[in-house]
N, C-alpha and C positions, 0 to 999 in steps of 0.2 A: 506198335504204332500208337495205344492211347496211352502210353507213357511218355510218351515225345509230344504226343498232343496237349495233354496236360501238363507237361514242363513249360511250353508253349506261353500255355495261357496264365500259369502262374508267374512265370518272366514278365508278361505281361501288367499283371495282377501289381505286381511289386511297384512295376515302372510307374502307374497310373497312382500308386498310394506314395511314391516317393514324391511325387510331381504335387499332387494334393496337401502333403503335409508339409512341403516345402513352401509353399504358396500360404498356405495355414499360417506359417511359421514368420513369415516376411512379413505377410500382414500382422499380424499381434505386435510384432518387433518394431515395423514400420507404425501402428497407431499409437504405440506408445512413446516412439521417438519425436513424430510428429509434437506431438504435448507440448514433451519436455521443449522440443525446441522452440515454439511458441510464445512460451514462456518466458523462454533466454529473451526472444526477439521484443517482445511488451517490455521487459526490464530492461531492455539496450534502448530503446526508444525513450521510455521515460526516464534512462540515465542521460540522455544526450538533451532532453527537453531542459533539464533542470542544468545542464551547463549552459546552454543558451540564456536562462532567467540569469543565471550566476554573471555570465559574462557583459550582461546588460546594466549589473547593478554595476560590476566590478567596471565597468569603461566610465560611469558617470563617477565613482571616486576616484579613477586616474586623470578625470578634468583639474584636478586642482597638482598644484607644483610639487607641495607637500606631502610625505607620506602621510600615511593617518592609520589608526587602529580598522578604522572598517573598511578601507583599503586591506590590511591584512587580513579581516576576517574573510571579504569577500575569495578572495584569493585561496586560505585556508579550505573555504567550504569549495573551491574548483579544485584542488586539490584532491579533496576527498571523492569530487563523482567524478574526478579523472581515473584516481584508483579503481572507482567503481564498474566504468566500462570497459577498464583493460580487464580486470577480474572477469567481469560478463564475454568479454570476448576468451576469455583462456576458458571460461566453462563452455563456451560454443566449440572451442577448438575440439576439446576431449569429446566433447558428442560428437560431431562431424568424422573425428577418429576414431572413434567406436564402431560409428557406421560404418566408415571404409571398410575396416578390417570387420563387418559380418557382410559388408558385399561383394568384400572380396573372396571369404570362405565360400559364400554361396557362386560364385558365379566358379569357384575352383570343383564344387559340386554339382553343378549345372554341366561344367563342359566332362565332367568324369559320367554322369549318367547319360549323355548325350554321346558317348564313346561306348558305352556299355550296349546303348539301344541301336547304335549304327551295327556293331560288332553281331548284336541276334540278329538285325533284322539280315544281312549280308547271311548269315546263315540258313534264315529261312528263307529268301530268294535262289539260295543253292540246292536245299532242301526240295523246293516249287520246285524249281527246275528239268528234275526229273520226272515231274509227271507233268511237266508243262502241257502237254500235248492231249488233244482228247481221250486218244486212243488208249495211251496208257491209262488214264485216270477210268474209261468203260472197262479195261481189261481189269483193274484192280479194283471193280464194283462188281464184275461179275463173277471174280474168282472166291466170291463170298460163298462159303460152305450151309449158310442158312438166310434164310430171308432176313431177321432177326440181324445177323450181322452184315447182310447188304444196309440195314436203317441204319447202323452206326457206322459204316463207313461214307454212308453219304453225309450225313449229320459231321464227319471229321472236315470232308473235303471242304464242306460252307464254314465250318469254325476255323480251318485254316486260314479262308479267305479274308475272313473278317478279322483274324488277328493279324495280318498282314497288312491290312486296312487301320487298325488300330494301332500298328506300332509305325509304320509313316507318318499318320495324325498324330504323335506321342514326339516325334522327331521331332517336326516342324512345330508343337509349342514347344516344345525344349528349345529351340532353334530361338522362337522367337523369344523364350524368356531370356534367355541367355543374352541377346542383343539388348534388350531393355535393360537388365540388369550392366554391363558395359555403359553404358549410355548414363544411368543412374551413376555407376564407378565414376565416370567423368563430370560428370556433375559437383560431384562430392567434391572429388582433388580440386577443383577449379574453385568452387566457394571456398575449399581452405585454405587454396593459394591466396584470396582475395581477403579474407579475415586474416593470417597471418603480415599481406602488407599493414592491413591497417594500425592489426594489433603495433608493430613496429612504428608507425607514424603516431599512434595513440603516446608511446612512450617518447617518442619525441618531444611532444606536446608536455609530459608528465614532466620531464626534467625541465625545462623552459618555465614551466609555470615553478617549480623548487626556485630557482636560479631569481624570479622575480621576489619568489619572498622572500629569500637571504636577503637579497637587495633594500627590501620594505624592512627588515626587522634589521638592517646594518642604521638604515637612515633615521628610523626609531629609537632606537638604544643610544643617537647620537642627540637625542630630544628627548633626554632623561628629564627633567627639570620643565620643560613644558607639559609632559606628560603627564608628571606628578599634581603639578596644579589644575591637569585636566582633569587629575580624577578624584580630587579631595575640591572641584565644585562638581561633580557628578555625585558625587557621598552626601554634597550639601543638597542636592536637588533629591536626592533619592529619601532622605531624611524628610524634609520638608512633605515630600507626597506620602510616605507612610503616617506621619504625623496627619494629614488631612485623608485619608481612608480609614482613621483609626477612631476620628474624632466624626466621621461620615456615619461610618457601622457605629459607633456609640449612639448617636441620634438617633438614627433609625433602631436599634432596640428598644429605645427607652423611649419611642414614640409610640413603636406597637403596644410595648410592657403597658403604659398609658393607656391607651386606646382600648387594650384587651381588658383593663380595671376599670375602664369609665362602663363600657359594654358589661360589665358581669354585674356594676353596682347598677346601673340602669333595671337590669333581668330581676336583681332583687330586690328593687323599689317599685317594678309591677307588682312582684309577685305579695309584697307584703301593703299596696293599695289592694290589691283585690282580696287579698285575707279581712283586711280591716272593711271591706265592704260588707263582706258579710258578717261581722261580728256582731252582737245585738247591741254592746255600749263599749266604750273605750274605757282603760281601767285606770285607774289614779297614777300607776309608772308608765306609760303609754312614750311621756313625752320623754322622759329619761333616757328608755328603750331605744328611741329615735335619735340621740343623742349619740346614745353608743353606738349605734347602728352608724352613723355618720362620718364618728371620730376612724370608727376599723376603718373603713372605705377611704377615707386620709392614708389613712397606716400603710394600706395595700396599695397604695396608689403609690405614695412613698418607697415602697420596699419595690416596684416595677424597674424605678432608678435603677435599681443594683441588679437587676437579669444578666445574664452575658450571651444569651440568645435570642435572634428574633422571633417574637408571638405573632405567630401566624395565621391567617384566616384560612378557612376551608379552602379557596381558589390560591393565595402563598402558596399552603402546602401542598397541592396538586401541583404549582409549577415547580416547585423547590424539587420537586417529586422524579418530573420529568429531567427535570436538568441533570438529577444523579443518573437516571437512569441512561441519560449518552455520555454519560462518562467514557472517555476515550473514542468519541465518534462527533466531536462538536468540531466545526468547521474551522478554519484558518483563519484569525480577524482580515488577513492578506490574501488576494491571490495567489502572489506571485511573491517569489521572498524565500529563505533562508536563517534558521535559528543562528545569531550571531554570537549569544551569549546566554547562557543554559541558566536555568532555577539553582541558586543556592551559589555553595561559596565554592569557589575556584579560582587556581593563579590568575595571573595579569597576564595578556599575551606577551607581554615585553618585558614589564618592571621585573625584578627576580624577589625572591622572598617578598613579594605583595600579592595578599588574599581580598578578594572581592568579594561582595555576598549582592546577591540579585535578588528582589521577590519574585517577579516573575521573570517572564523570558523575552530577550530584542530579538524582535525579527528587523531585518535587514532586507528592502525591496527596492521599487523602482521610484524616485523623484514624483511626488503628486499622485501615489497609489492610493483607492478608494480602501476605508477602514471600515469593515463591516464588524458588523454584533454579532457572537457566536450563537445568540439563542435569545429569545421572544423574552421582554422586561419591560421594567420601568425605568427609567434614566431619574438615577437617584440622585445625580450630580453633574453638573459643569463647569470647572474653573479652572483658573491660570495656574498654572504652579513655575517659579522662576526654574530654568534648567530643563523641564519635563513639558515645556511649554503648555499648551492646551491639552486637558486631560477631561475624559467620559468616564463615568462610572454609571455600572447597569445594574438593578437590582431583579434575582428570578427567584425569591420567595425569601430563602435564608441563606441564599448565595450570592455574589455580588461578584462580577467581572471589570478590569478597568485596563483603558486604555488613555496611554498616556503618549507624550510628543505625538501630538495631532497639530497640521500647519493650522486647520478651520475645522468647524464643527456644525452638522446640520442641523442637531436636534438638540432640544431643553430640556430642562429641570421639571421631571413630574409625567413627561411625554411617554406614554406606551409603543414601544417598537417590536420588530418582529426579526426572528430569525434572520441574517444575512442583509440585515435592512443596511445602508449605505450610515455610518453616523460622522465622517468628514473624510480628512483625509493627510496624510502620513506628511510630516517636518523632513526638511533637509536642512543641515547644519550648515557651518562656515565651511567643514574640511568637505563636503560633498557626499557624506551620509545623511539616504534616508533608512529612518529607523522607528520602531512602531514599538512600544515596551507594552506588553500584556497580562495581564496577573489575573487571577481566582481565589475567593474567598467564601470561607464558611462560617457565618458569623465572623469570628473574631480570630479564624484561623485562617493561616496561609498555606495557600495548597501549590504543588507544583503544575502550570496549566500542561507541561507535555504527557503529562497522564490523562487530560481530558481532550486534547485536541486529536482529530483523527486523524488515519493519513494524508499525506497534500494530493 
């Protein structure tokens, strides 16, 4: 008898540690799936945000009759977050099927232990059975040979009780995990039924949007010759504003150069009055001394000219400072908007064997979008440039950012501004592109800005 008792309660024993580590098991499995999917769902959200901006810019270039290049780019870049969400949704798909098939195992373990526990406990009810009755249960406490073995047969008949008690209660959460876990199965099939329509209408979408741009790049190739002269006076605009940022940075060097030789010969024309103060007489080459002393101070003021870096003040170089240090964490000059045309040289969307070289990079946004400053400066510049129309340029110690095809401009020549500060606001062409060109510079070099702008 206390080997059937003790079979009993380690049948038991098992049931309650399968039931716990299974639970164990689902949760770890489940918080971790939660995450990921989370995840998916923030990336699916902000890949559909950025078709919405895409498809706002891309309806204002399909106002005009004509295709146009930024008709194609806009198109292009919906293209790419069209890929993007079908992608997001085939990575939702594999989770959601991951899941099924471990709620499915589990619930194929759920109803196998749930068969196991029905199977003992039918046995111990057959088991009870026979001593269901009082009588027998006082006759088989009294047929005890020692006192000693009347405590452990009473002590069986209560542990009986209560694993009988305990494997009912072991049922009926079995019972109910198992329902929950169906209920979660159905869950699952039905969200992947509803991701898989999408996914499907997602690619709908994907080919429609191919189909317009063959369409846009048949009508372009058919406007070889307008094309061409569109972009040999984009060559001449882009020329003309590098030519004016080159000759911008030259001034401001050799202003600071300046400014830092006037400051150092100032320090040591104190420093040699307050020597001559206390001398007791001045010596016959005194004035000579002075002379030379004036002519170097020429010399060095002269040779400032020729720096090829900005000299910088203590407060420059603290923002010059700062600026490196958000490198790749400086705001969008845009809201809202789209890299239309990346830093450096790459084909033509259309022309074949034609190489473009960019300084910096066009963003591509909405009609009358506000143009903001990437980081706190001086506005070292404001003027016309034919082709690039109204351009800003901001200076942050020995860095300089510029922003060029601007329709109006708020702020002036010499004005301190501040991070994100509004400084006008974004041109729209004849074809229905609006477009924002942004560059960065160090000294005298050209930097690519997508290495310093952060995420959108």
């Amino acid at each position: 008898m206390r080997a059937k008792s003790k079979s009993w309660l380690l049948v038991v024993s098992c049931a309650l540690l399968l039931g716990v580590a299974d639970a164990s098991w689902a949760q770890r499995t489940g918080s971790t799936g939660r995450k990921s999917k989370a995840q998916l769902e923030r990336e699916r959200r902000l890949t559909l945000k950025r078709i919405n901006e895409t498809s706002r810019i891309l309806e204002q270039t399909q106002q005009q009759k004509q295709a146009s290049v930024g008709q194609l780019n806009a198109l292009k870049e919906k293209l790419t977050v069209q890929q993007g969400v079908i992608k997001n949704i085939s990575s939702e798909l594999r989770y959601i099927e991951t899941d099924v098939k471990q709620t499915e195992n589990q619930v194929q373990q759920t109803r196998q232990s749930l068969e196991q526990l029905k199977a003992e406990y039918a046995r111990l009810i057959y088991a009870g059975s026979k001593t269901a009755n009082g009588y027998n249960r006082v006759m088989f406490l009294f047929a005890s040979e020692s006192f000693n073995q009347f405590m452990l047969r009473l002590r069986y008949i209560r542990q009986y009780t209560e694993v009988r008690k305990a494997q009912a209660a072991q049922i009926s959460h079995t019972q109910q995990r198992l329902s929950t876990q169906l209920t979660g199965l159905k869950e699952k099939q039905e969200e992947k039924g509803s991701l898989l329509t999408t996914q499907i209408s997602e690619k709908k979408n994907l080919l429609t949007l191919k189909t317009q741009q063959d369409q846009v790049v048949t009508k372009l190739t058919q406007q070889e010759q307008s094309l061409r002269q569109e972009l040999a006076t984009r060559q001449q605009a882009v020329t003309r504003l590098d030519n004016l940022i080159a000759q911008r940075v030259r001034e401001e060097i050799a202003r600071a150069a300046r400014l830092a030789a006037r400051r150092a010969a100032a320090k040591a024309a104190a420093a040699r009055a307050s020597t001559a103060a206390t001398a007791p007489s001045r010596s016959p080459g005194a004035t000579a001394r002075t002379t030379t002393t004036e002519a170097t101070e020429a010399a060095a003021e002269a040779a400032a000219e020729r720096v090829d870096r900005v000299t910088m003040t203590p407060e420059g170089a603290e923002l010059a400072s700062s600026f490196h240090d958000n490198r790749g964490r400086l705001p969008w000059p845009v809201g809202r908007g789209f890299i239309s045309q990346h830093f450096g040289r790459h084909n033509h969307p259309v022309l074949k064997n034609v190489v473009v070289e960019n300084r910096g990079v066009d963003i591509q946004t909405n009609a009358g979008e506000p143009v903001r400053a990437v980081f706190s400066g001086k506005v070292l510049t404001v003027a016309s440039v034919p082709g690039m129309n109204t351009i800003v340029m901001v200076q942050h110690g020995d860095y300089f950012t510029v922003y060029a095809k601007l329709r109006s401009v708020s702020v002036s020549e010499g004005q301190t501004i501040s991070a994100r500060q509004t400084i006008g606001t974004v041109s729209t062409d004849a074809e229905g592109t609006s477009e924002v060109q942004f560059q960065v510079w160090h000294n005298s070099s050209n930097l690519n800005p997508e290495n310093w702008l952060g995420r959108k």
